[in-house]
N, C-alpha and C positions, 0 to 999 in steps of 0.2 A: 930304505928308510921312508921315505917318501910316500911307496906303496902301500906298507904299514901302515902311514899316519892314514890314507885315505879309505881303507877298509875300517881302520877303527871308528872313526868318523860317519863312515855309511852304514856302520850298524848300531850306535849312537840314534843316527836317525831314524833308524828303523822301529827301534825299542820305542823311543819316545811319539814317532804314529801309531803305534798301537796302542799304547797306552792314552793316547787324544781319543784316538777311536771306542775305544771302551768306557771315557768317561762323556762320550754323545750319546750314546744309547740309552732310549727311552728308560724309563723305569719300569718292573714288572706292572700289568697289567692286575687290578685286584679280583678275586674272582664274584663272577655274580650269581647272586643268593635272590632268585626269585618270588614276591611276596606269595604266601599261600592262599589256597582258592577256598571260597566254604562252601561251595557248589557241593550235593550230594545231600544223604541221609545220613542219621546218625539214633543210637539208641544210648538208654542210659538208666542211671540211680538217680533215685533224690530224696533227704530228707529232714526234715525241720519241723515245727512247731505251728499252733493252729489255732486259735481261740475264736469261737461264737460273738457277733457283734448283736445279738438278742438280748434287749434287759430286762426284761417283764413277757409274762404267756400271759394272755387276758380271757377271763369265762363270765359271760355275761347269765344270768339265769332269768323267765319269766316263768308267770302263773299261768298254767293249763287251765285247773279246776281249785275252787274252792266251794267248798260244800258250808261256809260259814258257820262250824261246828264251834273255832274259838275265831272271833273275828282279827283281822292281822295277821294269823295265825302265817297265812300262803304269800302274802306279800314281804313277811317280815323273814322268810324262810329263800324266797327270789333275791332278796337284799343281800340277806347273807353269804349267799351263793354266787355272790357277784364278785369277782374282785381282781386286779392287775396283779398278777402275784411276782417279787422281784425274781429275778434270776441273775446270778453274781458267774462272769463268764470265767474260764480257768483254765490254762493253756493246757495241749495236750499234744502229743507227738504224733507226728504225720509223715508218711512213708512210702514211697511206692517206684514205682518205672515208667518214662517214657521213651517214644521214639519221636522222628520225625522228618523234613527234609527244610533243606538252603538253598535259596539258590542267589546265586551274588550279581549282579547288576550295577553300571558305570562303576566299575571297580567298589567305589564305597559302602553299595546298599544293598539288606541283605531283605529278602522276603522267603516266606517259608510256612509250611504248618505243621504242628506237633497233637499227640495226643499222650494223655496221661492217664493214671489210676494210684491209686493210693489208699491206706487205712488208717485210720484213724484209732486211738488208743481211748476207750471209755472213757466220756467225757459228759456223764449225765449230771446236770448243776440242779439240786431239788431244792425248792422252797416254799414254806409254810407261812399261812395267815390266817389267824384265828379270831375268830369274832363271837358277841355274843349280845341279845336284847333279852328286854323284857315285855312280850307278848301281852300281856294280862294280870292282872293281878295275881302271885303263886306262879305264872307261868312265864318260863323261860325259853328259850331257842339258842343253843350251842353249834359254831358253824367253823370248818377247817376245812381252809383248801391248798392243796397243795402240786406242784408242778415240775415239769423234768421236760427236758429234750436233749437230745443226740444225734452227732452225724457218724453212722459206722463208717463210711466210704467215700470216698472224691471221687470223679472222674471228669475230665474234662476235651475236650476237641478246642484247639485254637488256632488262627493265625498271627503272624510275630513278623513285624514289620522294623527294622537297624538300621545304624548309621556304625560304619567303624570307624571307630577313632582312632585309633591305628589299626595295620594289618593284622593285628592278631586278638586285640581287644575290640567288643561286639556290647554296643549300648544296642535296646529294646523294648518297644511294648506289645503287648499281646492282647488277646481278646477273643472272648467265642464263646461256646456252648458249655455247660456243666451238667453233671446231673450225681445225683446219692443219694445211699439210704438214709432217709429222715425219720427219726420217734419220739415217739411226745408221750406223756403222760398226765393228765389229772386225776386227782383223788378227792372227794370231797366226803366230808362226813356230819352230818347234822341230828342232833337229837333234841325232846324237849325234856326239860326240866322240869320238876314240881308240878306234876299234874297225874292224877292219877286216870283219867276219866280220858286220856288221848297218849297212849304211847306209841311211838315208833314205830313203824315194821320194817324190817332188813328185809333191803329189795336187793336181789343178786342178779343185777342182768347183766353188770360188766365186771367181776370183781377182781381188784388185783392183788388184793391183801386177807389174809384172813385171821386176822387181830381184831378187829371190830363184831361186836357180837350185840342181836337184840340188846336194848331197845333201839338203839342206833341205825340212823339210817344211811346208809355205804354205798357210793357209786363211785366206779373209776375205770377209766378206758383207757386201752393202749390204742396210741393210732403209728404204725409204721408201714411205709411206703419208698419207692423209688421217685426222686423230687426232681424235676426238671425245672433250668433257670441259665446264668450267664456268667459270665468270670472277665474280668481283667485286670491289668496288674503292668509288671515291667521290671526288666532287672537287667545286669552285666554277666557276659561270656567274655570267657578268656582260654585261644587257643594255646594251653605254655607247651605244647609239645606236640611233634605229629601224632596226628587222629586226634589227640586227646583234647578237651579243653574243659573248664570247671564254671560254674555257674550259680549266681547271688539272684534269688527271686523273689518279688512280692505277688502277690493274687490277692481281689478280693473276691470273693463267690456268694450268688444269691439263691438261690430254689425256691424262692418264692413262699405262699403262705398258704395254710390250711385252717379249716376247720371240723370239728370232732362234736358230739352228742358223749359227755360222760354217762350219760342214763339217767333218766326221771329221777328226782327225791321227791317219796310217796310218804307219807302221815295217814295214818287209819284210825279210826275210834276204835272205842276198847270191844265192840264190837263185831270189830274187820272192815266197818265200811270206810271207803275212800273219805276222806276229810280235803287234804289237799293233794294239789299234783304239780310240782315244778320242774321245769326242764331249764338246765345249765345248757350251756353251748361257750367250747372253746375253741380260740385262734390260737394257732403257733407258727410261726416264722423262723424261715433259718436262714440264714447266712450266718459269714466271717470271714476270716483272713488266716493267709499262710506266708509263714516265712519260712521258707527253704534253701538249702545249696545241695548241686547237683554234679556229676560229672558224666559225662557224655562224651561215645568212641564214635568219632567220624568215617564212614567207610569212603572217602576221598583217598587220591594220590595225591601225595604230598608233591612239588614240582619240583624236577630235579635240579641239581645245582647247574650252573651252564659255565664250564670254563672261558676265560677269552679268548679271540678270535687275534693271534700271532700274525703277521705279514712275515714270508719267508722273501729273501733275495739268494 
């Protein structure tokens, strides 16, 4: 009996140090999730919206020649042919791909450059002002000018300097080179009225319409080029997934300004000779803004997961 009780006793105790023992032991270890790196390059889409920060093309006109056949005549013809004509800007869709590279520093900051290209969806904004004097007694001078610009294409080269605000969300500004195709158009039209002894001649040296017919006098020039100038702007990236991350961006872009020769407005007597000679001259300017989102495949390794580090006995 005795034996009994002391076996049952010493396995009693046995059970219940194991069970001590089981409930000292640490807890599992959680496993560690490495933040991810933005080190590397990455390509992508992007597309949004674009509108022109231009509100007026301006055409200044002066007198060449006046042969003072009706006097006013050349001055009051430069006047007319003067004018800031409005232009009302109107959003238009904007599209394209870039690439680029990260590279990540004291863990938070990200430095990098990217290049882009993009199109642009017709976005010519034309606007008319019409004017009119009275030159002379019976004689009149009717004057319309009218204007347009367009950018077919974006392209830009820039540097992009972040802070992350967390591991995986990327605030940003950017900045650099731009360049696109720029076009502009002026049209002016001037004839006179009530006078028989001086009409008009249709000068065709730039024409871009052919609705205007004698006596009327018609110039208009197309000026389109490649426009070089600067961009900057800033937005948020957000890694939500390996490689991939999505991105909200502003830019403003400048190319700078031009100037264009619509072509001479000639007046002739009823005889052909020169009477007057006025030259227009237009400015047009382009910039604007874009808003875009974008999404972008990172050719990075994502860092593998790292289990914990167990101490065996």
């Amino acid at each position: 009996m005795l034996r009994r009780i002391l076996l049952t006793s010493a396995g009693a105790m046995a059970l219940t140090g194991a069970a001590l023992a089981a409930d000292l032991r640490p807890p599992p270890l959680p496993v560690y999730v490495p933040p991810p790196s933005w080190t590397g390059f990455y390509a992508g889409l992007n597309a949004g919206g674009t509108w022109s920060g231009v509100k007026s093309q301006d055409t200044v006109s002066s007198v060449v020649t006046d042969n003072g056949v009706i006097p006013g005549l050349a001055s009051t013809s430069a006047a007319l042919a003067t004018a800031s004509v409005p232009l009302h800007p109107t959003a238009a869709f904007i599209g394209g791909g870039q690439l680029g590279y990260n590279y990540q520093f004291y863990n938070s900051f990200i430095a990098g450059f990217e290049a882009d290209i993009q199109g642009t969806s017709s976005d010519f904004r034309a606007q008319g002002v019409f004017s009119q004097a009275t030159v002379a007694p019976g004689v009149g001078l009717a004057s319309d000018i009218a204007s347009s610009q367009s950018t077919d294409w974006l392209g830009t080269v820039r540097g992009r300097l972040g802070f992350l605000f967390t591991p995986t969300l990327l605030i940003y500004g950017t900045g650099g080179f731009a360049y696109g195709q720029t076009n502009a158009i002026t049209y002016i039209t001037q004839f006179v009225t009530g006078s028989s002894t001086l009409p008009n001649a249709y000068s065709s040296a730039y024409p871009c319409f052919n609705s205007a017919t004698p006596p009327a006098t018609v110039q208009c020039a197309r000026y389109s080029n490649t426009g070089t100038g600067w961009t900057a702007g800033g937005g948020l990236e957000w890694l939500f997934m390996p490689n991939w991350s999505f991105k909200v961006e502003y830019l403003y872009y400048n190319l700078g300004s031009v100037t264009y020769n619509p072509g001479a407005l000639f007046n002739n007597t009823a005889a052909g000779a020169l009477a007057t000679w006025v030259n227009p001259i237009t400015k047009a300017s382009f910039n604007g803004n874009i808003v875009r989102v974008g999404v972008n495949y990172h050719f990075f390794s994502w860092p593998p997961v790292v289990a914990p580090v167990v101490a065996k006995y």
